[in-house]
Steps between C-alpha positions, in 0.01 A plus 500: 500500500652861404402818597600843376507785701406822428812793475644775332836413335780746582810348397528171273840401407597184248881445607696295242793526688362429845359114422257597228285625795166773521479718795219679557383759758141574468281766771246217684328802708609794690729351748603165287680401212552168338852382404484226193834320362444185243744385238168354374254788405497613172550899411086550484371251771482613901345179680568533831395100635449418874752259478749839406419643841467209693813275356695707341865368320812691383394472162105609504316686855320815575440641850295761593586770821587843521822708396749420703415159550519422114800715489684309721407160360611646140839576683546185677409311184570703173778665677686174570576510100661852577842333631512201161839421377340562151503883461197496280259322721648771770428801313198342408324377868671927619267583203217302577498542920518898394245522298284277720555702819421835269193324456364508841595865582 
């Protein structure tokens, strides 16, 4: 069973360099946001699935919460990539985590 929820999408980012992955940052309501990051969505489809929230992988998740606590689960997680040995996928995740965070402000 999948459900979609309802948002406004802010920021939605298709990283080659970064594993081939979407981010997304979408306005949920006033005070929440919802974070999205799949290396299985295509460029025009936003499904967000319980099984996203509730189980969510490395590879395909969403979470929903406010600001700061997306922002600091896109630096834990994104930001990890910002210290590769690979200098693209560095610049790249710096690029990504960046752009993310401008998304919630």
């Amino acid at each position: 069973m999948s459900h979609t929820i309802e948002f406004k999408v802010i920021t939605d980012i298709l990283s080659e360099e970064l594993f081939q992955t979407r981010y997304i940052i979408g306005k949920v309501d006033t005070k929440h946001f919802v974070y999205v990051w799949s290396q299985k969505m295509s460029d025009d489809e936003v499904e967000i699935t319980s099984e996203m929230l509730n189980y969510p992988k490395g590879e395909h998740g969403a979470m929903i919460g406010t600001a700061n606590e997306i922002s600091d689960h896109i630096k834990i997680c994104v930001g990890l990539h910002r210290d590769d040995s690979d200098p693209i996928t560095a610049e790249a995740a710096t690029e990504v985590v960046n752009e993310l965070i401008e998304g919630l402000q």
